[in-house]
RODO-2510 file (C-alpha; in nm, 4 decimals, decimal comma):
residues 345
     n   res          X          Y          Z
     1     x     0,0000     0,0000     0,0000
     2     x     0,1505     0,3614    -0,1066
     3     x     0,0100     0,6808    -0,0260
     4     x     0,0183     0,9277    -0,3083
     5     x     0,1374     1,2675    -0,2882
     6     x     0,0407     1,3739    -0,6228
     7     x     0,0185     1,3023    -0,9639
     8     x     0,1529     1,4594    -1,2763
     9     x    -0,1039     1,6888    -1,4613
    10     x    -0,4277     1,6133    -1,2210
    11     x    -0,5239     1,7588    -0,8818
    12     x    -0,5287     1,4916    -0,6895
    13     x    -0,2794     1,3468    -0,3889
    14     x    -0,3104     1,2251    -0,0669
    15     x    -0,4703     0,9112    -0,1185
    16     x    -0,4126     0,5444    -0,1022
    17     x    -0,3545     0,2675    -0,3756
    18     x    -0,2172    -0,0505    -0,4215
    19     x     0,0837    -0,1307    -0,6264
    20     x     0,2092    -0,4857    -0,7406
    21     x     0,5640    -0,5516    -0,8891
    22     x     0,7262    -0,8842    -1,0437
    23     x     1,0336    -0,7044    -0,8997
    24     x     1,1172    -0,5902    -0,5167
    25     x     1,0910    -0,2263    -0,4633
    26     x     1,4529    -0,1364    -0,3032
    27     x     1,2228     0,1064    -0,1160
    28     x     1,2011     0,0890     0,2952
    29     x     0,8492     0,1469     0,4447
    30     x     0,7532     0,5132     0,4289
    31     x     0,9727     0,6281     0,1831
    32     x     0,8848     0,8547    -0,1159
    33     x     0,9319     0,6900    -0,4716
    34     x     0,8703     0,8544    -0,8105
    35     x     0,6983     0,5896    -1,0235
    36     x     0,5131     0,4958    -1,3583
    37     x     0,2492     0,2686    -1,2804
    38     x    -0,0376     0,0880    -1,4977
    39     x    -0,3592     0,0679    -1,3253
    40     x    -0,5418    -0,2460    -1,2992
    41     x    -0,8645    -0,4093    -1,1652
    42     x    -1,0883    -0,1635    -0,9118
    43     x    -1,0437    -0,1912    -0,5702
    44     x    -1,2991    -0,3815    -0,3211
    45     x    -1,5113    -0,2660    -0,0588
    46     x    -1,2102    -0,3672     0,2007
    47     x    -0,9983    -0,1211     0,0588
    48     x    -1,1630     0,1908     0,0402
    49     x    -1,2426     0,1648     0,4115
    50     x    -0,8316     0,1357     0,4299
    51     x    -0,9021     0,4993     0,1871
    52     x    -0,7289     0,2472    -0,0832
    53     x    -0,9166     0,3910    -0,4249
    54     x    -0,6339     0,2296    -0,6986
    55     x    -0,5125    -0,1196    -0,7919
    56     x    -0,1538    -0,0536    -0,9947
    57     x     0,1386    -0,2386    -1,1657
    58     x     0,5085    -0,0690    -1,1326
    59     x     0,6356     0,0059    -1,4393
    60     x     0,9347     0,1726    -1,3756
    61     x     1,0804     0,3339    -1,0712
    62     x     1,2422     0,7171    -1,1214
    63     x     1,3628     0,8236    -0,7579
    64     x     1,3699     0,7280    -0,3980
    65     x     1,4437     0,9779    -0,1330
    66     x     1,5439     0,8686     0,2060
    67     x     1,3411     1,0999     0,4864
    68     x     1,1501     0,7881     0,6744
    69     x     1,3846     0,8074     0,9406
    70     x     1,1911     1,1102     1,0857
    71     x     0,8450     0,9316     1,0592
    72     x     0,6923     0,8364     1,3618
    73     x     0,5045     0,5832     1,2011
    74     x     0,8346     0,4257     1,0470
    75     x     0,9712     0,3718     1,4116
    76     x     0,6831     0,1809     1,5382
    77     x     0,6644    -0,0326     1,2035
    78     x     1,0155    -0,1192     1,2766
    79     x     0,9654    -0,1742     1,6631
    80     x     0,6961    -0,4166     1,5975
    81     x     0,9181    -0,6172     1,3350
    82     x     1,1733    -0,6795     1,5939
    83     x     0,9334    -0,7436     1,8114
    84     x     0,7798    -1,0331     1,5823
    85     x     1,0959    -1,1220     1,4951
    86     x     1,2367    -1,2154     1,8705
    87     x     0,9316    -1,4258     1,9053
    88     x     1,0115    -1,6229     1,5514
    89     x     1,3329    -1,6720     1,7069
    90     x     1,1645    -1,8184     2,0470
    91     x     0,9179    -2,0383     1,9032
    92     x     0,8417    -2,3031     1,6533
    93     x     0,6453    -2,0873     1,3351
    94     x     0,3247    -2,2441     1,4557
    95     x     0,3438    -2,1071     1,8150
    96     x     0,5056    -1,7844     1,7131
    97     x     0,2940    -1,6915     1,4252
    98     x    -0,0037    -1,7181     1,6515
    99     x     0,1556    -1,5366     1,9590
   100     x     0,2235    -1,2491     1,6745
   101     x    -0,1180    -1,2494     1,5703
   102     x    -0,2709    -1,1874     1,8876
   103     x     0,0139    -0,9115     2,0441
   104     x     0,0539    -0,7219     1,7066
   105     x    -0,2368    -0,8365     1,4566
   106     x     0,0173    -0,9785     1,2424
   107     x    -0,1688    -1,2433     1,0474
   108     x     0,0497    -1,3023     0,7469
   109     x     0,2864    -1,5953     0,9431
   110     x    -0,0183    -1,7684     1,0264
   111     x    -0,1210    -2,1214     0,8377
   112     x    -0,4108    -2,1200     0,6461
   113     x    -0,5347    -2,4164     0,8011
   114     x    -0,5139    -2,2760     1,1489
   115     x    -0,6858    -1,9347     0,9995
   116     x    -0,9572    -2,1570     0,8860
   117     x    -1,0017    -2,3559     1,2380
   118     x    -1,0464    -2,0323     1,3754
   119     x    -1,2668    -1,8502     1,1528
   120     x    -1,4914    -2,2173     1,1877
   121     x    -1,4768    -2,1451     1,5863
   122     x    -1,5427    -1,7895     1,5702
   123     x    -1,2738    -1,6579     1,7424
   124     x    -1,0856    -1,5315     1,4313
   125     x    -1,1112    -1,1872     1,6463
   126     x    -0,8926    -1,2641     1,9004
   127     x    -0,6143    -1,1945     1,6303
   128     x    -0,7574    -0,8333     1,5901
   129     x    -0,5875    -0,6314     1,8631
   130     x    -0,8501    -0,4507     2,0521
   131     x    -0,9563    -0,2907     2,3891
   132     x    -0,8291    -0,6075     2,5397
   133     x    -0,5054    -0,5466     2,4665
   134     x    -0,4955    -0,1772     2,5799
   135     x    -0,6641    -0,2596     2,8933
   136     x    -0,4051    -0,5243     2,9821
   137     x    -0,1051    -0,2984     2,9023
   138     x    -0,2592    -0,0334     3,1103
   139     x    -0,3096    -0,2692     3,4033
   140     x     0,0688    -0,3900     3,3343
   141     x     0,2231    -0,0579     3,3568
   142     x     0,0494     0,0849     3,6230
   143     x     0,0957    -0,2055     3,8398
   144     x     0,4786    -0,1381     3,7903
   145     x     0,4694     0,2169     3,8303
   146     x     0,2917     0,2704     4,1436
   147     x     0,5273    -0,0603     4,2670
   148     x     0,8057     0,1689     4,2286
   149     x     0,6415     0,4426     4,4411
   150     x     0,5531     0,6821     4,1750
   151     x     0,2231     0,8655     4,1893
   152     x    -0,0711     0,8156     3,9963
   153     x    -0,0676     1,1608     3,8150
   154     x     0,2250     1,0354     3,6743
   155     x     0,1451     0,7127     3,6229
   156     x    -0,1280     0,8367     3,4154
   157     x     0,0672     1,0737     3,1446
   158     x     0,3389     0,7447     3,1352
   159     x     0,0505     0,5264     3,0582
   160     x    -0,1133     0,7670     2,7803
   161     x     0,2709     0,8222     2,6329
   162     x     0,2841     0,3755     2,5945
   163     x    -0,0390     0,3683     2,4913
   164     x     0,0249     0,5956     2,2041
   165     x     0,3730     0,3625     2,1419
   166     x     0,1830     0,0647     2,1225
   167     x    -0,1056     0,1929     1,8626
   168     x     0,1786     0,2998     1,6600
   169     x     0,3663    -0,0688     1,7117
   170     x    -0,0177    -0,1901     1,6189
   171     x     0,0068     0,0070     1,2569
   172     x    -0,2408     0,2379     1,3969
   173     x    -0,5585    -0,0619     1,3630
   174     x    -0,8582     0,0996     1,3922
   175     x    -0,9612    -0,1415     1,6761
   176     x    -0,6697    -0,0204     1,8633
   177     x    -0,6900     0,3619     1,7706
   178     x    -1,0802     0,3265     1,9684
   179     x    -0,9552     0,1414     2,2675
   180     x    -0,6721     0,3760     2,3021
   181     x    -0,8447     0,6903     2,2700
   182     x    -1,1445     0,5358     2,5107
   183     x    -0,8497     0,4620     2,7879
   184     x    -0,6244     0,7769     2,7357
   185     x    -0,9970     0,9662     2,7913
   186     x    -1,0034     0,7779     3,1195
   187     x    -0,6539     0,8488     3,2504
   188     x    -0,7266     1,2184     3,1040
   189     x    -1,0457     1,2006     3,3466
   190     x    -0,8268     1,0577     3,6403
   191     x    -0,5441     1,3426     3,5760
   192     x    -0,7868     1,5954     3,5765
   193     x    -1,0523     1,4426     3,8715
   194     x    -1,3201     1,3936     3,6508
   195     x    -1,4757     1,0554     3,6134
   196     x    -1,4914     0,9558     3,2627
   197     x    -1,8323     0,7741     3,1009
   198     x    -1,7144     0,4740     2,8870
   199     x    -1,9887     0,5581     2,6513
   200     x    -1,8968     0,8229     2,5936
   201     x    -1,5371     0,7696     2,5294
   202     x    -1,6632     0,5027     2,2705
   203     x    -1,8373     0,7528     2,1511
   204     x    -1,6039     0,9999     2,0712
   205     x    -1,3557     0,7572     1,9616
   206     x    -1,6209     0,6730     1,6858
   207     x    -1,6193     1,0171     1,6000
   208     x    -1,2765     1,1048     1,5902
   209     x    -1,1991     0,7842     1,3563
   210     x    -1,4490     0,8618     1,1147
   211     x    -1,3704     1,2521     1,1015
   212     x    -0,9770     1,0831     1,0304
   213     x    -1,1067     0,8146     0,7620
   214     x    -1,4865     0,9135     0,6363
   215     x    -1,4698     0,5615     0,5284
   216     x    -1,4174     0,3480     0,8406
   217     x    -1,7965     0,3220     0,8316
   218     x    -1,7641     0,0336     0,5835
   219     x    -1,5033    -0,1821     0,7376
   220     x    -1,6603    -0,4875     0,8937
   221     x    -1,4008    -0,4832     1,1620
   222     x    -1,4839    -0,1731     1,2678
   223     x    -1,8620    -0,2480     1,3430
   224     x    -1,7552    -0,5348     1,5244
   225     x    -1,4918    -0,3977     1,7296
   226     x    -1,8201    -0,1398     1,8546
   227     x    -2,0614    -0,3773     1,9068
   228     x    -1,8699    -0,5944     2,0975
   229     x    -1,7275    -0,3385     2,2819
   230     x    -2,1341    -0,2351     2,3737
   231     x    -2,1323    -0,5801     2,5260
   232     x    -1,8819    -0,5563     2,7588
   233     x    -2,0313    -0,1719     2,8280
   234     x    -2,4326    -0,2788     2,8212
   235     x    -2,4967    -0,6057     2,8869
   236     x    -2,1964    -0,7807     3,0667
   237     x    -2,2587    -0,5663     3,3784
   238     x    -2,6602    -0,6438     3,3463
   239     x    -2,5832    -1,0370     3,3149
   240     x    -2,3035    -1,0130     3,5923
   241     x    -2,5400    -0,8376     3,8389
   242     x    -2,8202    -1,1241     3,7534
   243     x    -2,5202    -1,3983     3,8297
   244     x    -2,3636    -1,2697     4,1216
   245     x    -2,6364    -1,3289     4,4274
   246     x    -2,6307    -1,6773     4,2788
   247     x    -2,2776    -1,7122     4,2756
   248     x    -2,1441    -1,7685     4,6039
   249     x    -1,7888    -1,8891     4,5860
   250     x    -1,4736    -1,6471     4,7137
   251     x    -1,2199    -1,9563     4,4486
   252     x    -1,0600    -1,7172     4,2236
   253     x    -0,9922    -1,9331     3,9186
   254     x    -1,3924    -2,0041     3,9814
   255     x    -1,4612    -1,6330     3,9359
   256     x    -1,2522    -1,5645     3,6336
   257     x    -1,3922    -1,8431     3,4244
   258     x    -1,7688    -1,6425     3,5625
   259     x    -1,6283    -1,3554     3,4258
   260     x    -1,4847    -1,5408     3,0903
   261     x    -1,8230    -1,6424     2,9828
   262     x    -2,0106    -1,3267     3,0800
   263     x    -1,7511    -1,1706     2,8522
   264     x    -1,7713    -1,4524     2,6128
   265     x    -2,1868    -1,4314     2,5921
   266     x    -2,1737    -1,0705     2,5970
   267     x    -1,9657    -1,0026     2,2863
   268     x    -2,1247    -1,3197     2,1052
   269     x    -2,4814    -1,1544     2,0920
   270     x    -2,4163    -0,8087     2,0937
   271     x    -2,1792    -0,9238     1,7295
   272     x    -2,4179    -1,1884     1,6173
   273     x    -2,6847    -0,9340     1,4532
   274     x    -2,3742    -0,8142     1,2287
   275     x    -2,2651    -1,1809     1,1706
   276     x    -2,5683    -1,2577     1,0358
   277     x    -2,6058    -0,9069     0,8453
   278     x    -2,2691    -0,9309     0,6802
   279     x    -2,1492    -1,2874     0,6913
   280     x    -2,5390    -1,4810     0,6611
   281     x    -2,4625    -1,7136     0,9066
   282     x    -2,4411    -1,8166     1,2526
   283     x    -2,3214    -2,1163     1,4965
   284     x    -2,3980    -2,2073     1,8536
   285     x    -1,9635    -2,3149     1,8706
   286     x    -1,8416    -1,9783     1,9131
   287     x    -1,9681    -1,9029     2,2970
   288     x    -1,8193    -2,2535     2,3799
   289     x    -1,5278    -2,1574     2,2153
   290     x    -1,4452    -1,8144     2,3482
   291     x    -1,5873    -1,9842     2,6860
   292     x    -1,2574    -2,2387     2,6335
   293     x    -0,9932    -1,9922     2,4886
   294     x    -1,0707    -1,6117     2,5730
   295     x    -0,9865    -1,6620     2,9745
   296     x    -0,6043    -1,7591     2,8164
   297     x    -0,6146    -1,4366     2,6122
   298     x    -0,4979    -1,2049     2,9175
   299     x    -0,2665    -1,4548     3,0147
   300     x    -0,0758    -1,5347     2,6621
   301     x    -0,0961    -1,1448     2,5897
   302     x     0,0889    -1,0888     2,9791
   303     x     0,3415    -1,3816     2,9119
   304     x     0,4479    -1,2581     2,5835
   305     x     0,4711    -0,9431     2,6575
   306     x     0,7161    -1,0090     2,9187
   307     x     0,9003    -1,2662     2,6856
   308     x     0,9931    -1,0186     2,4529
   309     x     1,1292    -0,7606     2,7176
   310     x     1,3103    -1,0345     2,8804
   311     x     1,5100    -1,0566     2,5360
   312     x     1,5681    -0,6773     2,5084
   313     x     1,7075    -0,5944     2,8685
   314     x     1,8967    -0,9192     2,8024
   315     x     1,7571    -1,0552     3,1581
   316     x     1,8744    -1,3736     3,2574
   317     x     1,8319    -1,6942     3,0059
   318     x     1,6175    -1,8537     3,3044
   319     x     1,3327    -1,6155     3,3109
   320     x     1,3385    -1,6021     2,9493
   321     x     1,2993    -1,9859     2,8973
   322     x     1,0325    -1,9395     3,1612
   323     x     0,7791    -1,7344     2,9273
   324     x     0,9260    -1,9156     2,6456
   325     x     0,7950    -2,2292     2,7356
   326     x     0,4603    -2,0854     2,9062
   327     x     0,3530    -1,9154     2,5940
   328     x     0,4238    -2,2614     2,4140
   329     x     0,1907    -2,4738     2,6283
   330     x    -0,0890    -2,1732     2,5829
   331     x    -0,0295    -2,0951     2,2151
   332     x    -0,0717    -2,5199     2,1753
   333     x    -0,3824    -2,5264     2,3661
   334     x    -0,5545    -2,2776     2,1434
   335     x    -0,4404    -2,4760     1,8758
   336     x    -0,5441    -2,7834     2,0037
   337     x    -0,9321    -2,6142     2,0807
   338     x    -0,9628    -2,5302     1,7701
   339     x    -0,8625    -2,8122     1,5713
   340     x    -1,0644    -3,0475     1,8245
   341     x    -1,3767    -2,7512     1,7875
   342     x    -1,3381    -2,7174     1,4091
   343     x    -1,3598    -3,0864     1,3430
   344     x    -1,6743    -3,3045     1,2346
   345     x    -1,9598    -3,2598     1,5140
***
């Protein structure tokens, strides 16, 4: 994908098309080239909610200049490649590929046949990074920072600063740009001593997104990224108050897997209307199989996380091989779920 700046003899620049080459382009991400290209085919619904409007084929390449070094955006590209890249080293390609998936969004290492298992089991979304994600990094950081005695304020503007890291490391996903701006609103409201409404933080999110890109209305992942955010914001809290005077135990693995199928029902119906909308179908598997997987989400996310810093402060090879080979008995479990889920009923 190449963003144009302009185009000889017509007023237009500043959008996005496609360009495929027989060749590689000795061009580094978010570098300006002067090109002939041939358009092609038109461009699907997918890609104009990405603002993509052109399908091309490189004819010849005139210039490159070299200014990405000062792009933001090129930094946290490159960040997240060496992130994926310590994990390829750490795993076997099955393991790592899904481990990169669900940290980063980065779907491309992943083998079509586990793609499939998961799109079968409908949890295909746990490889779109999302609120989840945010949340846990929040939780991560603060839980550091106040451990090392420094005050919330603080650990509120160090939180925003990561959070706006990590959505660049993400590529800037639209999932992750709402869940970012929803929990930077909340720290804001904690700076400040205001209490924030999460409604309206997913609110404005949705506005400042499609002010950015008038077209995120039609991507598919954006829709679902709202709705099933408005189940964890609507109903989860409805069907946890209906639960809890019924639910007596203090066990705390018992009340996380409660809370893992509130979340799990919650996001399933509030995303099923759309599912049927968009997709025309249904199944009854997917709230058993969020029910079975999502409660290892937090925990794979937490695990990797910390494998890959153990790698770059070069901490010792112990604790390293200790996430290493937690995140390879989680990453095989969700692979075992949804081969076992995806199979003949």
């Amino acid at each position: 994908m190449f963003k144009v700046k302009n185009i000889e003899n017509y007023d237009l620049k500043n959008f996005f098309i496609n360009i495929s080459s027989q060749i590689s382009i000795p061009a580094d991400i978010y570098q300006e080239i002067s090109c002939d290209i041939k358009t092609t085919n038109k461009v699907n619904t997918y890609d104009i909610a990405k603002n993509i409007y052109l399908n091309s084929y490189l004819k010849n390449i005139k210039n490159i200049n070299s200014n990405s070094f000062f792009n933001l955006k090129y930094h946290g590209i490159k960040a997240r490649e060496n992130m994926v890249l310590i994990t390829k080293n750490s795993l076997p390609k099955k393991q790592s590929s899904l481990i990169n998936g669900i940290l980063f969004g980065e779907k491309s290492g992943i083998s079509q046949d586990t793609k499939e298992n998961l799109i079968k089991i409908g949890v295909y979304h746990l490889l779109t990074v999302s609120g989840l994600h945010v949340s846990i990094l929040t939780q991560i950081i603060f839980f550091f920072l106040l451990k090392f005695k420094i005050n919330k304020k603080t650990s509120c503007i160090i939180s925003i600063l990561l959070i706006l890291i990590y959505i660049s490391i993400t590529g800037f996903a639209l999932s992750v740009v709402r869940a970012g701006i929803m929990s930077i609103v909340h720290l804001l409201g904690q700076i400040f001593y205001k209490k924030s409404d999460s409604l309206n933080s997913l609110g404005l999110s949705i506005l400042i997104i499609c002010l950015s890109n008038l077209n995120s209305g039609i991507n598919v992942g954006f829709w679902l990224s709202i709705s099933s955010t408005l189940g964890l914001l609507v109903l989860a809290p409805k069907i946890r108050k209906k639960l809890n005077p019924n639910f007596k135990t203090k066990n705390k693995f018992l009340i996380y897997i409660k809370d893992s199928f509130i979340t799990s029902i919650s996001v399933f119906t509030m995303t099923l209307p759309i599912s049927l909308f968009i997709f025309k179908n249904a199944s009854l598997i997917p709230p058993i199989s969020n029910l079975l997987i999502i409660f290892v989400i937090p925990i794979i996310i937490i695990i990797s996380f910390f494998l890959i810093i153990s790698r770059l402060l070069f901490l010792p090879e112990f604790i390293y091989m200790i996430f290493n080979v937690i995140s390879g008995i989680i990453t095989n479990y969700i692979i075992f779920v949804s081969e076992l889920l995806s199979g003949p009923m």
